[in-house]
N, C-alpha and C positions, 0 to 999 in steps of 0.2 A: 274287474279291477278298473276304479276309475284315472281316466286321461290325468295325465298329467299334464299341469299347465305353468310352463314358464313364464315368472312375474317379473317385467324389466325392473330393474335396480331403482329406486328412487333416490336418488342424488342431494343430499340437503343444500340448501343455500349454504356454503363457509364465508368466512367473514376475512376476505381477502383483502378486501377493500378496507376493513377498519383494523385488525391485526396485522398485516400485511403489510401497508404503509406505515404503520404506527413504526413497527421496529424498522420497515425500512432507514425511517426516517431518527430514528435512534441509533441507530447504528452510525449515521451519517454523523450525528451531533458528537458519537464518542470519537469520532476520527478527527471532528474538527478540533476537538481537544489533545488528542494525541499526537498532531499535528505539530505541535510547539517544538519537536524532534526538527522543523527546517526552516527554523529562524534561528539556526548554530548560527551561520552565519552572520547575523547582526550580534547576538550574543556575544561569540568569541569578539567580533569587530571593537565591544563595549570591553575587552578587558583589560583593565589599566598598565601603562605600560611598568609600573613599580611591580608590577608581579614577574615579571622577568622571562616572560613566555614569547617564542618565540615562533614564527609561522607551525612549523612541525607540531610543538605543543600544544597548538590549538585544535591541531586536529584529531588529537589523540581522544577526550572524550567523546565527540560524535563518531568516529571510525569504532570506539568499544558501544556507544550505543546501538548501533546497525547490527553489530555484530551479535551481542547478546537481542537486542529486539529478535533477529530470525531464529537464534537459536531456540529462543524461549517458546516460539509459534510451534513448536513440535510436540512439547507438553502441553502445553496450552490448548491448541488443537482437540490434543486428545482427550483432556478434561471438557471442553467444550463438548464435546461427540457424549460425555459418560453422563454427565452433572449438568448441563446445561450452562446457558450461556450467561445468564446472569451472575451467577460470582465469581465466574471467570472476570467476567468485566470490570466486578466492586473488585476482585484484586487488584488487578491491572489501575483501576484508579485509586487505589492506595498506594503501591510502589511509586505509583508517576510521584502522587504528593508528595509523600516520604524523600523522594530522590531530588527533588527540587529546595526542598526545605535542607537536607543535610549540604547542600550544593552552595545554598545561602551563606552557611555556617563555615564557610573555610575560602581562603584565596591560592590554597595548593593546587598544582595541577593534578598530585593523586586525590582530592579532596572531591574534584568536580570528575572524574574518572568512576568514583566510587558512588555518587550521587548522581550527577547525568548519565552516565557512562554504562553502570550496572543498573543500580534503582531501577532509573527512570527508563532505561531501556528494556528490562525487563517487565516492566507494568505498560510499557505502547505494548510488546508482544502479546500479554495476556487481553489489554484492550481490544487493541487490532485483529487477532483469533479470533473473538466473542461477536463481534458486529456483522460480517458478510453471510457467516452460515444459515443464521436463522430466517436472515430475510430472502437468501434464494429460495429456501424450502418453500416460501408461500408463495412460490408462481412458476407459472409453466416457463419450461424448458425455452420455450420462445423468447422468456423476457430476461434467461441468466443472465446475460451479457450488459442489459441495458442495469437493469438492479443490483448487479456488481458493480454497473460505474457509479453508481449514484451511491452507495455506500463510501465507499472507499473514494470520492470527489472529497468528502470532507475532509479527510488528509490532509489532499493538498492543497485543498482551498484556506485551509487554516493558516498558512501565510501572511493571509489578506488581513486580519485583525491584527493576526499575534505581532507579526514583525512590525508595526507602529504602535501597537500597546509596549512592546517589552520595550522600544526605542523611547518612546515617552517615560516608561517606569523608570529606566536607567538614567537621563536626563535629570526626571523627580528626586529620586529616591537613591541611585547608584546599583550598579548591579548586585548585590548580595541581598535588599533586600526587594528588589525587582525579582527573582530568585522565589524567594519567601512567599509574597504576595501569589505566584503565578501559582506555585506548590500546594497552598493553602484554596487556589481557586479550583483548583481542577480536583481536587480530592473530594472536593465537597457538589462537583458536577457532576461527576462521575460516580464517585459512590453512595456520594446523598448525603442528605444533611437530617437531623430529627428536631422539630420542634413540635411551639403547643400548635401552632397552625396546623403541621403534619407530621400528626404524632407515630407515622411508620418513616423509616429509612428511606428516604425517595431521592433516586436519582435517576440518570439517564441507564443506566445498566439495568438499575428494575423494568426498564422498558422494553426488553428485549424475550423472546418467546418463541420456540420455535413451535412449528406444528405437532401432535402426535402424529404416529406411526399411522394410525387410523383413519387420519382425517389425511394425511398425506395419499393413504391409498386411495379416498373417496375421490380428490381432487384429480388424480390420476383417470378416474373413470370417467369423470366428470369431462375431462379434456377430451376424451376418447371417442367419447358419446356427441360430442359435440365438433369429431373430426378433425381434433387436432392435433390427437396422439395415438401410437397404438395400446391395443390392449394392454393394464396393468398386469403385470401376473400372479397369480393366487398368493397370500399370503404368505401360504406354506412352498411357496416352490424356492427353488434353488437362486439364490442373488448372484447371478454369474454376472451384471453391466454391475458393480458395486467390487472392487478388488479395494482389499485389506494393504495397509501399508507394506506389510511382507511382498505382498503380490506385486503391486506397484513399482517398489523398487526393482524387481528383478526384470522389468520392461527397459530396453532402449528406449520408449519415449519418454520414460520418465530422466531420465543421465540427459537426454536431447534440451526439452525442459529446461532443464536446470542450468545448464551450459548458455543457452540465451536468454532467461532471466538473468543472470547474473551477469551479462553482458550489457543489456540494457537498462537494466536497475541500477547496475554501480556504474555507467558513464554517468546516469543523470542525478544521482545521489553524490558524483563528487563536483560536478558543477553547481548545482547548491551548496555544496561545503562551503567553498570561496566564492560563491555568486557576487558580494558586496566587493570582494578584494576586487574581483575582475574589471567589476564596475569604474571601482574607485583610482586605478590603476590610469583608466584611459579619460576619467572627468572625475576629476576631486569635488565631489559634491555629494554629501552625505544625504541630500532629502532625493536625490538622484540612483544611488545605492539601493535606498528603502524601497524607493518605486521599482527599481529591478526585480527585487525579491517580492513586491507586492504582486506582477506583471506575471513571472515567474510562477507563483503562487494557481494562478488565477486561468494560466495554463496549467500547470498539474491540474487543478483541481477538472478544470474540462475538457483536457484531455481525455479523461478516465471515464466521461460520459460516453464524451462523442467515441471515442473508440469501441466499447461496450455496444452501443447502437449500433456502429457498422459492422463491425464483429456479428452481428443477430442478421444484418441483409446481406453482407460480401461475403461471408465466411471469417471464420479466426485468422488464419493463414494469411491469406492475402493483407488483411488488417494488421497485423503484425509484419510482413514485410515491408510494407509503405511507411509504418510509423518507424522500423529499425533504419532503413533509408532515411528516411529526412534527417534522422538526429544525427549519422552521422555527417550529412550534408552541413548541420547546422552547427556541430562541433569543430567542424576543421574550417568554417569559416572564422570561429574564434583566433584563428592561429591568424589572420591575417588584420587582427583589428588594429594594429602597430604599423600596418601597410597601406592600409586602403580606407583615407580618412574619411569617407562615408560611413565606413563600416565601424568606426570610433564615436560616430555623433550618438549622441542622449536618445533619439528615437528610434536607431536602427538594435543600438546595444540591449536596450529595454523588450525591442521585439525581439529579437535570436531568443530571448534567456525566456522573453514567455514559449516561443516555440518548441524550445527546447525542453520547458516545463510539459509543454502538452505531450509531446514524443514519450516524456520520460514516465507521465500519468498514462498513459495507456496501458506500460505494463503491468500495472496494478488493477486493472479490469481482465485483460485478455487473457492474463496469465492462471485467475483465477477460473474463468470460465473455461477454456482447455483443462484443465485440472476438472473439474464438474463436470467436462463430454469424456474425457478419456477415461476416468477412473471412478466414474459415479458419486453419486450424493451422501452413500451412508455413511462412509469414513472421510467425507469430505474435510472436518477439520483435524485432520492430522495427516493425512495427505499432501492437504497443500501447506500443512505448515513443512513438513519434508520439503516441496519443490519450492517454499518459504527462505528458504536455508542461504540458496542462492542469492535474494535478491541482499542479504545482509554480510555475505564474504565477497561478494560482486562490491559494493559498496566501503566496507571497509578495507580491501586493498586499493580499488580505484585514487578512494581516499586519502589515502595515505599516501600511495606513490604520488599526487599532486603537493600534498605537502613537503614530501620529501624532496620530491625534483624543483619546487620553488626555489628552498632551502639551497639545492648544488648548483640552481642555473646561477647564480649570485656570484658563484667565481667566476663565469663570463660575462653575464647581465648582471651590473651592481643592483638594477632595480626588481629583481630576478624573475621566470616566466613559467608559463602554466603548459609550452607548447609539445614539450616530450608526454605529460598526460593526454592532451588533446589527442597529440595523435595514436598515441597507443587506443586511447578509445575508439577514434575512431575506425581506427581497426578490427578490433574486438567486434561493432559493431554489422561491418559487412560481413564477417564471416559470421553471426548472427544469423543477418538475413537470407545467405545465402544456405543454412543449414532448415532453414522452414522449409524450402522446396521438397526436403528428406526425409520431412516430417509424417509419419502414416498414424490411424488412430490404432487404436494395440488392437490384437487379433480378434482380443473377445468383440470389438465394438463391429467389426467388420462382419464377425459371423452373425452376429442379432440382426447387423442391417440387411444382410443377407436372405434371411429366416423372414424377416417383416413383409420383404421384396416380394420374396416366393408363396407368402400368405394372403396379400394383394390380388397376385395372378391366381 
């Protein structure tokens, strides 16, 4: 009988480098679009006072956009996992249109509730699902963190245009059909447009592509071979580091999760709410305002890198402590802008709001990539659209109670104050940070690293 001879694998070249970045980098343009969810603030700022709206009512559509945005990330998720990510996304950028155009269409407050509020909060959900999954898939384990922030940076970098385009459009044109225009622009980025030029459906959603199964495994080997993962494991074996939504929920780290997204998602979601009131509050100056939320912006949007990066060299944990500390460091300075008139001037108010942009952008990388070590890749989107959930009920109560405790501080302060949210926040947020120390990864991940350990020796 002749010897048998073991033939090392040969690895193809994948095209990481040009599919890879491609959607990375699409994924990024859909969030820059889906983005227009945190120029509420200049928005509601623009709404004429003959509408009869009053602080609390303005906050009512964006507290139901958050709200349904998370909700929707759970279906969505899970359509993205089945069907792939591409018409997850062309929905998501049809609802956005659709909800922006019917929002044109009326000066009710249930009018802009049912257009920004459901629509359009429902099409960021299906957009927002569709963009991060595909582009983790094409790279090693080493780079989730940094290619999570880089997707999801578009988010909140989209401040930076929106909030002086929608101010100029409103100026131009008046808000209903500043409204119109935006609705009609992102329908057509997002889901694509057909002409004779390009006579397919092309948009930024068509850009999006996750790996097969196949070429995931190769990749895997590929890493392996080249020492800087362990062995894939046979196709056919058992996916014990990959837990099923059922699975997942029934974990304390998942309830752990969820409880500090939500802590840290909705302090920094309700400080964008009224970012411009805040502003405006302490220097009546409207192109001062814009610069906050452009500042603001511009930390979201880098926060979500830079955390994703150090998240990949310090660990998750510790990266998540440091940024849940600062913000509330940086929130309960807010309380003292009334007191301490350096802390009211134009250059310090502009910095806090982008700091506290970057604090709030972090957990939009971190929380994604924890979600990818603790509970694996295969059900990744609908996973983290569950531990999703928090960051849109964190958000829309946060919210809310700031609008609300405006509204009551006005029987003592005629001018009335933001500092019972503040501080609630920042409360929320120590016990936050103080609950990562408790944080372990679930059992399965502890036994595989265990298993790797003892296959080493």
């Amino acid at each position: 009988m002749p010897e048998q001879v073991n033939v090392p694998m040969v690895v193809p070249r994948m095209a990481v480098g040009e599919h890879g970045w491609r959607v990375t980098f699409a994924g990024m343009g859909i969030n820059l679009a889906l983005g227009i969810l945190y120029t509420w603030s200049v928005i509601s700022d623009g709404i004429p006072a003959d509408w009869g709206w009053d602080m609390n009512d303005k906050s009512w559509p964006y507290s139901v956009a958050c709200l349904v945005f998370c909700l929707v990330m759970v279906p969505a998720g899970r359509m993205q996992d089945k069907i792939g990510p591409r018409s997850v996304a062309a929905i998501g950028g049809i609802l956005v249109g659709l909800g922006f155009i019917v929002a044109s269409m009326t000066t009710s407050l249930a009018g802009f509730i049912i257009g920004f509020g459901i629509l359009a909060g429902a099409g960021i959900g299906f957009g927002y699902a569709s963009a991060t999954p595909p582009a983790v898939k094409w790279f090693p384990a080493a780079k989730t963190g940094m290619i999570a922030g880089i997707v999801v940076s578009g988010f909140g970098l989209a401040s930076v245009y929106a909030a002086p385009l929608a101010k100029w459009l409103m100026v131009q044109y008046g808000i209903q059909k500043m409204m119109l225009i935006l609705g009609i622009g992102f329908l057509c980025l997002i889901t694509g447009i057909k002409t004779i030029v390009t006579p397919l459906w092309f948009g930024l959603s068509q850009m999006l592509q996750a790996p097969s199964p196949d070429l995931m495994q190769l990749k895997e080997m590929k890493e392996h071979l080249a020492g800087k993962a362990k062995p894939p494991p046979p196709v056919t074996a058992e996916d014990k580091d990959n837990l099923t939504p059922r699975q997942m929920l029934r974990t304390r780290q998942f309830w752990m999760l969820w409880f500090m997204y939500a802590c840290g998602a909705g302090a920094g979601l309700m400080i964008i709410s009224v970012v411009t009131k805040i502003v405006k509050a302490e220097i009546d100056n409207e192109t001062l305002a814009i610069a906050a939320v452009v500042g603001l912006a511009l930390g979201n949007g880098g926060g979500r890198v830079i955390a994703g990066m150090l998240s990949d060299k310090l660990g998750r944990k510790l990266t998540l402590f440091i940024f849940l500390v600062c913000q509330a460091v940086l929130i309960m300075l807010l309380t003292l802008t009334s007191k301490v008139e350096l802390l009211a001037s134009a250059p310090a108010l502009i910095t806090i709001t982008a700091l506290i942009g970057a604090n709030y952008g972090s957990n939009l990388a971190l929380f994604p990539a924890i979600t990818k070590d603790f509970f694996g890749l295969k059900n990744f989107g609908m996973n983290y659209g569950l531990v999703f959930t928090s960051w849109g009920i964190g958000g829309f109560l946060l919210a809310k109670l700031a609008g609300t405790m405006f509204e009551r501080s006005k029987e003592v302060t005629p001018e009335g104050s933001f500092n019972f949210a503040y501080y609630t926040a920042s409360i929320l947020l120590i016990a936050a940070a103080v609950m990562v120390w408790f944080l372990k990864a679930p059992h399965h991940i502890e036994v595989l690293n265990a298993k790797t350990a003892e296959a080493k020796e």
